[in-house]
C-alpha positions in Angstrom: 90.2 144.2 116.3 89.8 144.6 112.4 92.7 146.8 113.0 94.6 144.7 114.1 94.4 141.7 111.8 95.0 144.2 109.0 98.3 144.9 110.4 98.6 141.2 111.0 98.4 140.5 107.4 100.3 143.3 106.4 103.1 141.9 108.3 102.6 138.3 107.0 102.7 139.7 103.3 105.8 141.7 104.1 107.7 138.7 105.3 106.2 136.8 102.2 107.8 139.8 100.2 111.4 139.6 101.9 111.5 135.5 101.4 110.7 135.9 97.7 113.5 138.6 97.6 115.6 136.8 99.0 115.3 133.6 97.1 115.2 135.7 94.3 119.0 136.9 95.3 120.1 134.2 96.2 118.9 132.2 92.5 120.9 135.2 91.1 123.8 134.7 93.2 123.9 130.7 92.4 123.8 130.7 89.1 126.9 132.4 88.5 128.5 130.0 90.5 126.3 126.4 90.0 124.8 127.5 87.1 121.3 125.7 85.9 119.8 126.6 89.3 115.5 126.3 88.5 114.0 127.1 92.0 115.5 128.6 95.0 112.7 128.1 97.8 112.4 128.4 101.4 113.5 125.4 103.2 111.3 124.2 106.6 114.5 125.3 109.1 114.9 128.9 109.3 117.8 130.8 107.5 118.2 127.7 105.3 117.3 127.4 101.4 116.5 124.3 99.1 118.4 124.8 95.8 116.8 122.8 93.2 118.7 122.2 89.4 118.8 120.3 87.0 118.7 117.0 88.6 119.7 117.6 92.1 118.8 119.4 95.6 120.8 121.4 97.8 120.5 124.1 100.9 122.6 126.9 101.5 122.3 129.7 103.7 120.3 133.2 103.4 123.5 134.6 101.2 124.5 131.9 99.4 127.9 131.4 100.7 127.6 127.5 101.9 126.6 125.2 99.9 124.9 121.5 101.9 125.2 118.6 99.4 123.1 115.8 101.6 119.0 114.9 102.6 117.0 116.2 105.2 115.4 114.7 107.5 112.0 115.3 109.7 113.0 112.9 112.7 109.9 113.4 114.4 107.9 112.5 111.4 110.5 110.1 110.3 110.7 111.2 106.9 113.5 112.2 104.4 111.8 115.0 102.7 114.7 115.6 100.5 113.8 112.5 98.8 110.1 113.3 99.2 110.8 116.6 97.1 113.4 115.2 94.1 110.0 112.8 93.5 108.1 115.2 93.1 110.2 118.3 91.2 111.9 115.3 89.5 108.8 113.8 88.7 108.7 111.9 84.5 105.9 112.6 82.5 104.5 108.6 82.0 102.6 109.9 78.6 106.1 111.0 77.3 107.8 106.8 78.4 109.0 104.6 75.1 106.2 102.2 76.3 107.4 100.2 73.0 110.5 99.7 74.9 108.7 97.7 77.5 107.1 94.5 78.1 102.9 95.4 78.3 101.3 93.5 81.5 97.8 93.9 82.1 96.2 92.6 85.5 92.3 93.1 85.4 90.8 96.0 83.7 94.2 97.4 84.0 92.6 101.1 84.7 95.9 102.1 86.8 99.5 102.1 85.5 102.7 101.6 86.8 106.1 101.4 84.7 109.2 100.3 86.5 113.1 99.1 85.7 113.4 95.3 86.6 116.8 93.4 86.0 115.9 89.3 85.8 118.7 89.2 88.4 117.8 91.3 90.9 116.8 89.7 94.4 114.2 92.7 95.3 112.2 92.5 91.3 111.7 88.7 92.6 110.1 90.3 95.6 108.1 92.7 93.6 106.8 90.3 90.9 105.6 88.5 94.5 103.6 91.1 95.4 102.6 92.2 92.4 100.7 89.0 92.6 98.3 90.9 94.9 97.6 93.7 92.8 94.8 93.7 90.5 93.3 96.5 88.0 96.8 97.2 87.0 98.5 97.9 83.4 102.3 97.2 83.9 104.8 98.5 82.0 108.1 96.2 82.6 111.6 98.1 81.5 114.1 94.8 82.0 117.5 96.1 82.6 120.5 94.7 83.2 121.7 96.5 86.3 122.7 93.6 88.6 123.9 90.7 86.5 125.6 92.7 83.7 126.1 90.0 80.4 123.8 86.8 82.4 121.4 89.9 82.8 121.0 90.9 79.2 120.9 87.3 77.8 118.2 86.6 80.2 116.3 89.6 79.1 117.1 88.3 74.9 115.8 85.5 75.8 111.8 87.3 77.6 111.9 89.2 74.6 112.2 86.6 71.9 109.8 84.5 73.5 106.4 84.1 72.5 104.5 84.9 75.4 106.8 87.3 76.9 104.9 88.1 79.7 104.5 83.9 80.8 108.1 84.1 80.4 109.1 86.7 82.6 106.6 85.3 85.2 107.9 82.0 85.0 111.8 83.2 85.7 111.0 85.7 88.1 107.9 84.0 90.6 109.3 80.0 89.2 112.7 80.2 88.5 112.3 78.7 85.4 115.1 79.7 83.1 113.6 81.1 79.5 115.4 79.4 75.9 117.7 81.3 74.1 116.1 83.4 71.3 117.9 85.1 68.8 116.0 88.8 67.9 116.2 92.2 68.2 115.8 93.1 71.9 115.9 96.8 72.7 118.2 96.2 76.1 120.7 99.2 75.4 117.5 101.1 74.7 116.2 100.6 78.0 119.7 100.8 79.2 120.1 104.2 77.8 116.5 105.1 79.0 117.8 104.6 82.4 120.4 106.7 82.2 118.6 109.6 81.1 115.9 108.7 84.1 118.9 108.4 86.8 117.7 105.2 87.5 120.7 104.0 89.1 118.9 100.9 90.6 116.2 98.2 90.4 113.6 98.2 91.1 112.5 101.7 90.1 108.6 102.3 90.3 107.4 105.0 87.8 103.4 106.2 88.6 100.8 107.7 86.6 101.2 111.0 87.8 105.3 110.3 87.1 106.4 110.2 90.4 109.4 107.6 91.2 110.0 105.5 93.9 114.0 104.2 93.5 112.8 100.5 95.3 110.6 97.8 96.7 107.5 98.3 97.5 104.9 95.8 99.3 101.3 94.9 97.6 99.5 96.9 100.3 101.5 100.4 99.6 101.8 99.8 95.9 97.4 99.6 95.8 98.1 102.7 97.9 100.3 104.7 95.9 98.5 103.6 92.4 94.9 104.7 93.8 96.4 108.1 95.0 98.9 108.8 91.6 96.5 107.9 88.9 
């Protein structure tokens, strides 16, 4: 018996042995043709291989000569875990945000944190600042964009930032409709702009936890609790 499960785990460590060779090769192989490939890892179908660079995923096969530009997806388990993985190799370090660059929000004792990209035209941040209503013990971190409404966009975002009470401001535009005054001053929107492009935020909203994983869109108050209790 004791036999036996030694040659059990020999075999196990020899297949180990042959994956990392093989995604070994096949980083070698991809580089001279993608270049700036970080990881080459096994992928969960057989004979298939997640290709991670820079800023994007793909799969090819066990010698490199296809290469799959698209997500993958469990359907039993309904999940994309494509997406699931870019969150979490392409995860931001929060510490490292221009928190300057944002409008400061705190809920409570604001012990957990959440940044996110917020245009004050965009029908889904209206939804979010709803539910956001029913989350408590939170420091927000509001990066207002102008993704949707382009020129109406950025003068409604001059306008939050040169008021007094920015925060009442936003709330009263986003949960009241209540349109903010003009303000003349020095608002950092190309900043934030410019932030977003180096983020790949393409979108809003954009959810940015603790532990710097992203989530490209609306989220309701019962899985936002969730995801800020489990990525502080």
């Amino acid at each position: 018996m004791f036999r036996m499960i030694l040659l059990g785990l020999f075999s196990i460590s020899l297949a180990q042995a042959a994956e990392t060779g093989t995604a070994a090769k096949l980083k070698e192989t991809l580089n001279k043709t993608l270049g700036e490939v970080t990881q080459v890892n096994k992928s969960p179908i057989a004979g298939i291989y997640e290709v991670v660079t820079q800023d994007r995923i793909f799969y090819t096969d066990e010698k490199g000569q296809y290469l799959i530009d698209g997500s993958l997806f469990d359907l039993k388990a309904r999940r994309n875990i494509t997406e699931e993985r870019s969150r979490k190799l392409f995860a931001v370090d929060f510490n490292k945000l221009p928190l300057e660059l944002a409008v400061k929000k705190v809920k409570g004792n604001g012990s957990r944190k959440l940044a996110y990209f917020t245009d004050p035209n965009c029908g889904w941040c209206k939804k979010l600042e709803h539910e956001l209503q029913n989350v408590n013990d939170v420091t927000l971190y509001l990066f207002i964009s102008t993704h949707i409404g382009g020129p109406d966009s950025a003068a409604k975002a001059q306008a939050i930032w040169c008021s007094a009470d920015k925060v009442k401001a936003w709330d009263e535009l986003m949960l009241n409709g209540v349109q903010p005054a003009a303000g003349q001053c020095d608002a950092p929107t190309d900043k934030v702009m410019a932030l977003a492009e180096k983020l790949k935020v393409n979108g809003t909203p954009a959810l940015i936890f603790a532990n710097g994983v992203m989530n490209p869109g609306f989220m309701p108050a019962a899985a936002l609790n969730k995801a800020l209790d489990s990525n502080k």
